[in-house]
C-alpha positions as CSV (number, residue, x, y, z in Angstrom):
1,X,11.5,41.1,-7.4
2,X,12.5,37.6,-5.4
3,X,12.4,38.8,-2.5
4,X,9.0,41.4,-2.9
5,X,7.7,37.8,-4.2
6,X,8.8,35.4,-0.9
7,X,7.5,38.4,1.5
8,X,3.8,38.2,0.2
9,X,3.3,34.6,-0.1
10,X,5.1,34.8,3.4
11,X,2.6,37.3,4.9
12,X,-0.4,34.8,3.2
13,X,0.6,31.6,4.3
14,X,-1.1,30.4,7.3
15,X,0.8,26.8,7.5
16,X,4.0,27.9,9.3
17,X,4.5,25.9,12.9
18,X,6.4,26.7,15.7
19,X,6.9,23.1,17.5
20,X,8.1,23.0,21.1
21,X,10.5,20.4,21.9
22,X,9.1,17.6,23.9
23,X,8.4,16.5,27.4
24,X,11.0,13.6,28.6
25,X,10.9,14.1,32.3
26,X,8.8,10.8,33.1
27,X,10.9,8.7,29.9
28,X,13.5,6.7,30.6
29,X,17.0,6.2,28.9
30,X,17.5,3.6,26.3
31,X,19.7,0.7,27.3
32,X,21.6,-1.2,24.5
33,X,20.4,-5.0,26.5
34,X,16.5,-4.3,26.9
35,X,13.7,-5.5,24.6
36,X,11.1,-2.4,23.1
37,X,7.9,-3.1,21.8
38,X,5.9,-1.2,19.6
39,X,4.7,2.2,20.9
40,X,7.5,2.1,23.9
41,X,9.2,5.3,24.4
42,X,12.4,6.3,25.3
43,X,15.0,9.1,25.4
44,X,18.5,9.1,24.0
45,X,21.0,11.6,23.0
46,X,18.3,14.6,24.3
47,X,15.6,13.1,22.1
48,X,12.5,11.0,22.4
49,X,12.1,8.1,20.1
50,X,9.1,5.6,20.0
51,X,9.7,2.1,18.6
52,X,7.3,0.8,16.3
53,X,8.1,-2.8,16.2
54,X,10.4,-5.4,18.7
55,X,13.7,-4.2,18.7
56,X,17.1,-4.6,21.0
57,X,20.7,-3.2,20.3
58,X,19.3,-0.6,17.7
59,X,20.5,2.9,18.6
60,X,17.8,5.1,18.0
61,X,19.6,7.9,16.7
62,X,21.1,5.1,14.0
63,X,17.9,3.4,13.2
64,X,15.1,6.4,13.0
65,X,14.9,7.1,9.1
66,X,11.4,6.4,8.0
67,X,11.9,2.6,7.2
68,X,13.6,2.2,10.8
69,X,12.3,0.5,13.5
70,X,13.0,3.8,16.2
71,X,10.3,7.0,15.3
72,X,12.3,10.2,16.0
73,X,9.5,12.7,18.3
74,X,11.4,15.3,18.7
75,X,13.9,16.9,20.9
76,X,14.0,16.8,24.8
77,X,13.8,20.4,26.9
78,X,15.1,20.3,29.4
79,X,15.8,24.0,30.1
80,X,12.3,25.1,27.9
81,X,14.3,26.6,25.3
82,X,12.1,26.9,22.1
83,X,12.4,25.3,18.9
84,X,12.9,27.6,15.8
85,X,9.9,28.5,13.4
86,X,9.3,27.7,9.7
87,X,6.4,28.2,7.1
88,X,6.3,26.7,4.0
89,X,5.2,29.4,1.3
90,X,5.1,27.7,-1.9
91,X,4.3,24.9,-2.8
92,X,0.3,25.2,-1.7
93,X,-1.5,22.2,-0.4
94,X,-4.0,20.5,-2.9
95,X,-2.1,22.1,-5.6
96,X,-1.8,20.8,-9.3
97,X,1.8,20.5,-11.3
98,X,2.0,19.5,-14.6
99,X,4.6,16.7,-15.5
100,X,8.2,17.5,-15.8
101,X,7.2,21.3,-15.1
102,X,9.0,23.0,-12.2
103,X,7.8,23.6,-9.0
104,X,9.1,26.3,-7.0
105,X,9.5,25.6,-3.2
106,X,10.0,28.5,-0.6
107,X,10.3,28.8,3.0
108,X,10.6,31.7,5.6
109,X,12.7,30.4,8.8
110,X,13.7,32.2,11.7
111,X,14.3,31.7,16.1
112,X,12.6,33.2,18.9
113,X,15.6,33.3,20.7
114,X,17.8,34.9,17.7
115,X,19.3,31.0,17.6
116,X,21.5,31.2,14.4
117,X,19.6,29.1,11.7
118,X,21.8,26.2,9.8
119,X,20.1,24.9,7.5
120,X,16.3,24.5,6.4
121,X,15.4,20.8,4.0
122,X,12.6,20.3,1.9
123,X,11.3,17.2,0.9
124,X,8.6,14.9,-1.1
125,X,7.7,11.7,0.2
126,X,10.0,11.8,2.9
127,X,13.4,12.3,1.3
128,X,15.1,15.4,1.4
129,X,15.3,17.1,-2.2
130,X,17.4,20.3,-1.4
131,X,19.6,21.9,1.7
132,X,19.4,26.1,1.7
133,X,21.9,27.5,3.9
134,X,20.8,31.0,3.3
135,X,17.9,33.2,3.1
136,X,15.3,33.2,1.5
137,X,15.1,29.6,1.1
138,X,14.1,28.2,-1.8
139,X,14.7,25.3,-4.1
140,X,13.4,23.7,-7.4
141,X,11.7,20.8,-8.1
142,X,11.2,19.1,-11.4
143,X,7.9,17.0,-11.5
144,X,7.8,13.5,-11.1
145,X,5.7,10.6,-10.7
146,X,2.1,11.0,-11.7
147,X,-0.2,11.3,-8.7
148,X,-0.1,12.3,-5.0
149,X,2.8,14.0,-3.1
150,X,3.8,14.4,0.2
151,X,5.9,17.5,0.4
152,X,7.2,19.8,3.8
153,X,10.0,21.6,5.4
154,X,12.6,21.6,8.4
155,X,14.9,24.1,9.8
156,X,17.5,23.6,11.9
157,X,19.4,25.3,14.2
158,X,23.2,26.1,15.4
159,X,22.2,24.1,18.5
160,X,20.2,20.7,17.1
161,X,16.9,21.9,17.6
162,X,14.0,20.9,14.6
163,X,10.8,22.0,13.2
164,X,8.7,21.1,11.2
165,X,6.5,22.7,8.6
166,X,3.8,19.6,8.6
167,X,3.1,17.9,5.4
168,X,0.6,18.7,2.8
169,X,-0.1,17.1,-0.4
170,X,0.0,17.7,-3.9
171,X,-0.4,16.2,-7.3
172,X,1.4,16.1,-10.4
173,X,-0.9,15.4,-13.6
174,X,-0.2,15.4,-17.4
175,X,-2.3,18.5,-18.0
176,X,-4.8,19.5,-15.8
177,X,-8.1,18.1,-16.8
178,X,-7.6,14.5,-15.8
179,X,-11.1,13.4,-14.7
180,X,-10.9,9.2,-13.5
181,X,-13.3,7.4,-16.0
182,X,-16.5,7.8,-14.2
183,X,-17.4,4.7,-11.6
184,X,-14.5,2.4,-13.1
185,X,-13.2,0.0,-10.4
186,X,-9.5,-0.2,-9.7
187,X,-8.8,-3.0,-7.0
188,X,-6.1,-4.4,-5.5
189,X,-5.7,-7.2,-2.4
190,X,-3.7,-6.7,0.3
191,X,-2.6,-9.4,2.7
192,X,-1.8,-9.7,6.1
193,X,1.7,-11.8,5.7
194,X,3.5,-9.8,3.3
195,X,4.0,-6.2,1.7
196,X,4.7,-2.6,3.1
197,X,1.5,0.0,3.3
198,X,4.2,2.3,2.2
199,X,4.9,0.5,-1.0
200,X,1.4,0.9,-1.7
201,X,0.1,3.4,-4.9
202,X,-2.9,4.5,-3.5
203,X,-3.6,7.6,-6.3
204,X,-4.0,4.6,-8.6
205,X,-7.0,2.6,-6.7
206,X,-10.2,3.1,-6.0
207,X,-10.7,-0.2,-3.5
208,X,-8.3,-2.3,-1.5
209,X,-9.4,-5.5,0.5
210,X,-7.6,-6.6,3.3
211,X,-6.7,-10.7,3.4
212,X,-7.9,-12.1,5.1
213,X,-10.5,-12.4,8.3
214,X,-11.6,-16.2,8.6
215,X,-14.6,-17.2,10.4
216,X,-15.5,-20.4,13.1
217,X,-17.9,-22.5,12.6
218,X,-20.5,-21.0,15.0
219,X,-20.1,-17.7,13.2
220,X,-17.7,-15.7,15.5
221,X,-14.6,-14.8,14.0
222,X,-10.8,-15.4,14.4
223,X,-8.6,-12.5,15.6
224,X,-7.1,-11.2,12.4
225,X,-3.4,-11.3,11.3
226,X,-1.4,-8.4,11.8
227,X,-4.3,-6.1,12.7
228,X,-1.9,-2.8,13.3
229,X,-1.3,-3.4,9.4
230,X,-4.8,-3.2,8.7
231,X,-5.6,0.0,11.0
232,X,-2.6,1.3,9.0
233,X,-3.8,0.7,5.7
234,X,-7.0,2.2,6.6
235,X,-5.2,5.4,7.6
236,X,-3.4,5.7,4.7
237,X,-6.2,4.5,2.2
238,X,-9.0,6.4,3.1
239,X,-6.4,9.6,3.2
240,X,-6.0,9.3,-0.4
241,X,-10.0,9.0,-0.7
242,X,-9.6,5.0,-1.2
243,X,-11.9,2.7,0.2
244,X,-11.1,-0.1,2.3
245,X,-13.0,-3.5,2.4
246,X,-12.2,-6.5,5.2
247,X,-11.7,-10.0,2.5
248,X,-13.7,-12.2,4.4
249,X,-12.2,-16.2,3.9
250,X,-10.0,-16.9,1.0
251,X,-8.5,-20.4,0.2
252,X,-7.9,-21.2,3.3
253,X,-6.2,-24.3,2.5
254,X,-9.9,-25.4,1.0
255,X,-11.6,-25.6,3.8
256,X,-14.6,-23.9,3.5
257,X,-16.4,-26.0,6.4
258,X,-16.9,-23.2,8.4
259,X,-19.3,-21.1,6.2
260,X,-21.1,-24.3,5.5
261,X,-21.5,-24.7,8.9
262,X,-22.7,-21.2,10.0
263,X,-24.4,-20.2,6.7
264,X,-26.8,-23.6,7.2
265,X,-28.7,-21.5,9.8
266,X,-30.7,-18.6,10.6
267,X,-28.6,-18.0,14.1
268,X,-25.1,-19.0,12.5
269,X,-26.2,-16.3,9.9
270,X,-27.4,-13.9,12.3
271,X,-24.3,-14.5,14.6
272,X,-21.7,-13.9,11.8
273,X,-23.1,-10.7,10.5
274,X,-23.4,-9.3,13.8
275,X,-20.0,-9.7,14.5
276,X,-18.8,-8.9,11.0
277,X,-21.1,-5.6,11.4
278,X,-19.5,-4.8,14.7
279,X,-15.7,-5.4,13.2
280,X,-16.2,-3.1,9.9
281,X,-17.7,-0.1,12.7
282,X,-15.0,-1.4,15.3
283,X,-12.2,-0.3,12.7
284,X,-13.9,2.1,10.4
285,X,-13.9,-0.2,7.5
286,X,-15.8,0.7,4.0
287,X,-17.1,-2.3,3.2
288,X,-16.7,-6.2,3.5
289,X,-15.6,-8.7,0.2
290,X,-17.0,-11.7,0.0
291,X,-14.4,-14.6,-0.5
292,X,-15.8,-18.1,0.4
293,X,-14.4,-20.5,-1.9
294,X,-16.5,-22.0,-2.8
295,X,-20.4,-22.1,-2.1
296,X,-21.3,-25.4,-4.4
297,X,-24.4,-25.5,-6.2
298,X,-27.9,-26.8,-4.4
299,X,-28.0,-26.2,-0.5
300,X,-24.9,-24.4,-0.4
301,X,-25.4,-21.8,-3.3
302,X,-29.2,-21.5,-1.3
303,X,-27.3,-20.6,1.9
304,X,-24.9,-18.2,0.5
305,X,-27.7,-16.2,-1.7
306,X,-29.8,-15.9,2.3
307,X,-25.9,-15.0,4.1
308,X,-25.3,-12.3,1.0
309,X,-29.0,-10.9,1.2
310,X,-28.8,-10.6,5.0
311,X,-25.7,-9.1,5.3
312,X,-26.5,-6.5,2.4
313,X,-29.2,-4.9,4.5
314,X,-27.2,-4.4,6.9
315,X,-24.1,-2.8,5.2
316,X,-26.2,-0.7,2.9
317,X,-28.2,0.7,6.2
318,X,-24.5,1.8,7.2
319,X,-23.4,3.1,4.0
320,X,-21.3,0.0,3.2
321,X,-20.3,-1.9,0.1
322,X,-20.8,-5.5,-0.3
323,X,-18.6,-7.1,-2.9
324,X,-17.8,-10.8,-3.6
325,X,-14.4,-12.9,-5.1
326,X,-16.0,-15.6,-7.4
327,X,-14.2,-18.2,-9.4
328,X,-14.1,-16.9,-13.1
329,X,-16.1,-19.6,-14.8
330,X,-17.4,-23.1,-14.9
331,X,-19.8,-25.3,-12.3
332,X,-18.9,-23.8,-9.1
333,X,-19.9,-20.7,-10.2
334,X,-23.8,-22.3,-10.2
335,X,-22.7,-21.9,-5.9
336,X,-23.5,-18.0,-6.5
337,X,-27.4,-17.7,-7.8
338,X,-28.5,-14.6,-10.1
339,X,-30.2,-13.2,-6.7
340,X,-27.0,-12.4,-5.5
341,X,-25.9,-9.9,-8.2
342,X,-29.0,-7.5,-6.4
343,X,-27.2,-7.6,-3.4
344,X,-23.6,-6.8,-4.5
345,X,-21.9,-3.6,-5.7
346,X,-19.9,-5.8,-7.8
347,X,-18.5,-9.0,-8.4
348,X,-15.0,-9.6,-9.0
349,X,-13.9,-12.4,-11.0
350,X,-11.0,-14.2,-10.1
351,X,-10.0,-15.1,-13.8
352,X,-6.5,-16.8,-13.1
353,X,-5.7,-20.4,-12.0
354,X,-7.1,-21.5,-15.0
355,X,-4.7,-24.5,-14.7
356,X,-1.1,-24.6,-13.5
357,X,0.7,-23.5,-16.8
358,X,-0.9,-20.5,-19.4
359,X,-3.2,-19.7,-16.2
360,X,-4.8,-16.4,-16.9
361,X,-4.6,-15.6,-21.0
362,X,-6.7,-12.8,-22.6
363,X,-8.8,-15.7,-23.6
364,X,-9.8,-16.9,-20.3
365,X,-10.3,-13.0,-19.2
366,X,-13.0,-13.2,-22.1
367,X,-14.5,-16.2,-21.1
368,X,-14.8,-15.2,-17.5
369,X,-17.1,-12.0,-18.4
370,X,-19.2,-13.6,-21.2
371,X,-20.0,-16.3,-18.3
372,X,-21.1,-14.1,-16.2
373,X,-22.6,-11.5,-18.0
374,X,-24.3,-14.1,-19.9
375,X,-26.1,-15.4,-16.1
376,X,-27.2,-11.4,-15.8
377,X,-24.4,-9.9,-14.2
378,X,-24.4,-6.2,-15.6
379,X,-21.3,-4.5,-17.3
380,X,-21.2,-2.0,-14.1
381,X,-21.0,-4.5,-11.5
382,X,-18.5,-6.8,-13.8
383,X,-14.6,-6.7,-12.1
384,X,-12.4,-8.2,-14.3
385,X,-9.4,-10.3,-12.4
386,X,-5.5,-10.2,-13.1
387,X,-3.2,-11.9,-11.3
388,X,0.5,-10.4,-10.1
389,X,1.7,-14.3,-10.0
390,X,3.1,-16.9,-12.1
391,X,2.0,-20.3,-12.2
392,X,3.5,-23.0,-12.0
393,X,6.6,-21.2,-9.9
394,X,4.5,-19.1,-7.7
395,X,6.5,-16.3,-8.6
396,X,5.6,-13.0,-7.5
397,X,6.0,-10.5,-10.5
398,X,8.4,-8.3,-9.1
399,X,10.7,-11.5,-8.5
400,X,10.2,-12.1,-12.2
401,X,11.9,-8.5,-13.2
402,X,14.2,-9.0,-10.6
403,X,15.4,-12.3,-12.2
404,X,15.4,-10.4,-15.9
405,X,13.6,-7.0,-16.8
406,X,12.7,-8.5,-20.0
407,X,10.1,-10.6,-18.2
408,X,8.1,-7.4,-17.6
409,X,7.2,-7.2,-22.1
410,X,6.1,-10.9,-21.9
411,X,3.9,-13.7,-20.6
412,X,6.4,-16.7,-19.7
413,X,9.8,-16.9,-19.2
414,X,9.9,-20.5,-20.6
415,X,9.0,-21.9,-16.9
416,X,6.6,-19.0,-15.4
417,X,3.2,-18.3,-16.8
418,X,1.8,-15.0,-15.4
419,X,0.9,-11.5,-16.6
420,X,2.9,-8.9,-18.6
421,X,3.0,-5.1,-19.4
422,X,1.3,-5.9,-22.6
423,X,-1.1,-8.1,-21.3
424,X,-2.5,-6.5,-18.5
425,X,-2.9,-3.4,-20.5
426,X,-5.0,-5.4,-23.1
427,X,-7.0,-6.8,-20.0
428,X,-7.4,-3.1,-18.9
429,X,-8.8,-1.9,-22.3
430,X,-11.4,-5.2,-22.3
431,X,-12.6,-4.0,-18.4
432,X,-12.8,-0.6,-20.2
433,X,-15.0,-1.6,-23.0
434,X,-16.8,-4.5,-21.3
435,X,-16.6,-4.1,-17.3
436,X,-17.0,-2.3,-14.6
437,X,-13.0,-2.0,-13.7
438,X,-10.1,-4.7,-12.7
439,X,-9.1,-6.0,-9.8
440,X,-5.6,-8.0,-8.9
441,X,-4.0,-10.5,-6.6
442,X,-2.1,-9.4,-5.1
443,X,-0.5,-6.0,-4.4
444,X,2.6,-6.7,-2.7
445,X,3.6,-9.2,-6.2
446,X,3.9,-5.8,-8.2
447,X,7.3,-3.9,-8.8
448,X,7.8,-0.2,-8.1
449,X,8.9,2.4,-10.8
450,X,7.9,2.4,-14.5
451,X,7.7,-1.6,-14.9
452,X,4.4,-1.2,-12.4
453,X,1.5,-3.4,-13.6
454,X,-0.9,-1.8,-11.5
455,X,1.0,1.7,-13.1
456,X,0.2,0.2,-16.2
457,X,-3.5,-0.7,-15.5
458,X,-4.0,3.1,-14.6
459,X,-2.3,4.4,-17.5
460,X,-4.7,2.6,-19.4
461,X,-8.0,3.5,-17.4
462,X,-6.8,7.3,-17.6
463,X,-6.0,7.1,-21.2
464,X,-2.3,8.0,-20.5
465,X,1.0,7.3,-22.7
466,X,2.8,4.1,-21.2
467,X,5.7,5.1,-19.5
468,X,7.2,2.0,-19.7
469,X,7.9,1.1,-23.2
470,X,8.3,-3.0,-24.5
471,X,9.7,-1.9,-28.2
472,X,13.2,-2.6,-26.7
473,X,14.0,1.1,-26.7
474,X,15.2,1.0,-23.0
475,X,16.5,4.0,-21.6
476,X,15.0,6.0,-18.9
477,X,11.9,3.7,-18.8
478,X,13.6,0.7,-17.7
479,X,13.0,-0.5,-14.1
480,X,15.0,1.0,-11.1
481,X,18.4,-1.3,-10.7
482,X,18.3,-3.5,-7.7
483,X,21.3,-1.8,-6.1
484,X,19.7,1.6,-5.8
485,X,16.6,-0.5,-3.6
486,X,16.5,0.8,-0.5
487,X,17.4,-2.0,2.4
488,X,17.9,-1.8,6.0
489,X,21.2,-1.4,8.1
490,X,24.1,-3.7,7.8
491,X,23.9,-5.4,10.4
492,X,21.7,-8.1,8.8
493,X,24.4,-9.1,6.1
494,X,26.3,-11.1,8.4
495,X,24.4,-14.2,7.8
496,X,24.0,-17.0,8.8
497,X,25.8,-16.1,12.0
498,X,23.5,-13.1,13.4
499,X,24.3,-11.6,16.9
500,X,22.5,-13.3,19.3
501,X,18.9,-12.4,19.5
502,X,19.1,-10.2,15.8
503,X,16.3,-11.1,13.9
504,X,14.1,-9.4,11.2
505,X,10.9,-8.0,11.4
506,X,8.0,-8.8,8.5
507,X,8.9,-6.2,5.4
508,X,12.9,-5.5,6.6
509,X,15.0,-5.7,3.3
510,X,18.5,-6.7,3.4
511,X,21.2,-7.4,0.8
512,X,22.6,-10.6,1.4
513,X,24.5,-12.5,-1.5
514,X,24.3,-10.2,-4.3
515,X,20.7,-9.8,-3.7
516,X,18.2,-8.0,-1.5
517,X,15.4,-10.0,0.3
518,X,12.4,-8.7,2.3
519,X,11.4,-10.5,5.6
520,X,7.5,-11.8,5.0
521,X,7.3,-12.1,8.8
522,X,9.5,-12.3,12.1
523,X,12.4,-14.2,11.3
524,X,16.3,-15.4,12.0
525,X,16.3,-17.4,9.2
526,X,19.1,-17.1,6.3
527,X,17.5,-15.3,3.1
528,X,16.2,-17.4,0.6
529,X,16.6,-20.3,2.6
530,X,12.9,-20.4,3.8
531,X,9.3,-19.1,3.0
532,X,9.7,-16.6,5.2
533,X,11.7,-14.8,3.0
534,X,10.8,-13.5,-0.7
535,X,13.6,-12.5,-3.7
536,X,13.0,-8.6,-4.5
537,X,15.9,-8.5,-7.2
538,X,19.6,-9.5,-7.6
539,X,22.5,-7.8,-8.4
């Protein structure tokens, strides 16, 4: 019955691949002394490897895993001898599991050239689930994670040689009639300095906004921070169906002088928006997010209602959203004018920094809403604001579980104000009844695993059980330990004294002194010991 069963989802599948190995004639060998770039190719130990960041001294067959700075392309062939073939029968793309249900996955395997076969692996998300050493190979998977999988298969052969099945995606739901609440917002900002696009959970967002492009003062713009980040997070966001919008200012230190400057004239206008225009088509952006803070009432607010109305028409004529950051409450939210909320899709209301201790309570989330709402600001275009942060600290949230996983049931942990479980859930049910979605800053603040807060805010818009509980039960719903965090190599413990020229590269984790830290940019410096580093959890 198995085997009747493997040969005729064998016989339908149409997604095996037969990869030959690749072309390093005109690649030259790696050498241990030089400096590689990103997208520099090489060959080493029959293989071709790409490096996707600056790296020296890093053996590419010891640092290609998916976190790794060496990409593993495939093998050299010299001789033209093929690679073996694999299909991957079950599971099928686009396919549904219910949680904690198995799923069954089977591959066929074989060689054109009657190569032995070794072994075939299949994965999800990149890490490898089950080995089969024998036909037909097959393995079971238990459900996991709610949302979007990556899963595939390789075979290998007696002599080295790989293939790949490809990857396709599937979900795992609670039962299989999970609709998203219709047009409810879920949006996260993503900056330029700090985070992984990996790390990201893109099956629970609807919108991410890039941080941030600043203008001049004549309207042109500066070149954008880590714009390979961006393209990536385009890639991957728009993938998972979610759009992606370029922030447009931010802080900035508060120095808004250059919006003043540009937004006082029909040319600076004119000048921005045509280069903002040609940015959002240049990189196949979905939209642009207002974040001048702040437009002050009287000429200002004037200027900023004529920059949004402008820019509207031409966004809309494209197919773009326009959406705007605006302080939660208070007088220099008279900068934006009632026009403005025409020209928007939404608004989203950046109800945090209330002050520098309780800064964002339930409270303020209320007042926020009724203040806007109350100028004319409907319920659909109303995005309610949660911060990942602590005030006064500046502590990202994660930090704060890392320091004590209790910190993830409450508000303060007697010197950080931010955020909990239970809070952002009530914030979530408010948006629900009251809003047109939530919105946070930032994503790269938020833990992984149960202890989520943006896992949390989706539970809640889905009208799902919390899978992280705060009754004290513990258990299987408490937050992944910090020693089974994945870090990079080794070689970065020996701190302070690095080999000469180590360094790391902007989101490389390390342990180093009972605790692992993640680089926020390029850096030598010893962890913890500057900004360029951030705490993930300790030991």
């Amino acid at each position: 019955m198995k085997k009747t069963y493997l040969a005729v989802l064998a016989a339908l599948s149409t997604a095996s691949a037969s990869v030959m190995a690749v072309d390093c004639a005109q690649l030259a060998d790696w050498q241990s002394n030089q400096v590689y770039t990103g997208g520099m190719e090489v060959k080493h130990d029959a293989f071709k490897y790409a490096a996707k960041w600056w790296t020296q001294n890093q053996d590419p067959a010891q640092y290609s895993s998916p976190g790794n700075v060496w990409r593993n392309e495939g093998r050299c062939d010299p001789v033209g001898t093929p690679l073996p073939v694999i299909g991957l029968n079950t599971p099928l793309a686009q396919s549904r599991h219910i949680l904690s249900s198995p799923v069954v996955f089977s591959a066929t395997a074989s060689h054109p050239s009657n190569i032995p076969i070794q072994y075939v692996e299949f994965k999800v998300d990149g890490a490898v689930i089950a080995t089969d050493t024998v036909a037909p190979y097959e393995t079971t998977w238990t459900a996991t994670g709610l949302g979007e999988h990556i899963v595939e298969a390789e075979v290998v052969d007696d002599i080295g040689g790989r293939a790949s099945t490809g990857t396709r995606s599937i979900s795992v739901v609670v039962d299989d009639i999970i609709v998203p609440p219709s047009g409810f917002k879920i949006v996260g900002y993503f900056p330029s300095w700090q985070g992984q696009v990996a790390d990201i959970q893109f099956d629970k967002l609807t919108h991410i906004n890039y941080s941030f492009l600043l203008p001049n003062a004549d309207g042109s713009l500066q070149p954008l921070e880590n714009l390979a980040k961006m393209q990536q997070l385009v890639s991957a966001a728009q993938a998972a169906g979610v759009k992606v919008g370029i922030a447009v200012g931010g802080w900035n230190g508060g120095d808004d002088s250059a919006f003043e400057m540009f937004a006082s004239s029909a040319q600076g206008r004119a000048t921005f928006i045509r280069n903002l225009m040609a940015f959002v088509e240049q990189y196949q952006l979905d939209g642009v997010d207002m974040d001048w803070e702040y437009p002050d009432p009287g000429s200002s607010a004037n200027n900023y209602a004529l920059l949004m109305n402008e820019l509207s028409v031409e966004l809309k004529a494209k197919g773009k959203f326009l959406t705007a950051a605006v302080v939660a409450l208070g007088y220099t939210g008279g900068g934006v004018l009632e026009s403005v909320f025409n020209d928007v899709d939404f608004l989203n209301l950046m109800a945090y920094d209330a002050n520098n201790g309780d800064h964002a309570n339930y409270q303020y989330a209320l007042d926020s809403i009724a203040y806007w709402q109350g100028r004319g600001l409907s319920k659909e275009k109303t995005v309610l604001g949660v911060p990942f942060y602590s005030r006064p600290t500046w502590q990202a949230y994660r930090t704060l579980i890392a320091q004590d996983a209790a910190n993830a049931c409450r508000d303060t942990d007697g010197t950080s104000y931010y955020n909990g479980i239970p809070t952002i859930r009530a914030k979530t049910q408010l948006a629900l009844d009251t809003a047109g979605g939530i919105m946070n800053w930032e994503l790269s603040h938020d833990t992984s695993g149960p202890a989520s807060l943006l896992t949390a805010k989706w539970e809640v818009a889905q009208g799902l059980t919390p899978s992280y509980q705060c009754d004290g039960s513990g258990g299987p719903n408490e937050p992944t330990q910090c020693v089974d965090i994945q870090v990079d190599p080794s070689q970065y413990v020996a701190h302070p004294a690095w080999p000469n020229g180590d360094h790391a590269s902007g989101g490389q984790r390390i342990r180093y002194q009972q605790a692992v830290y993640e680089a926020n940019w390029w850096t030598r410096s010893v962890p913890g010991s500057d900004q360029s580093w951030q705490l993930i959890c300790k030991f």
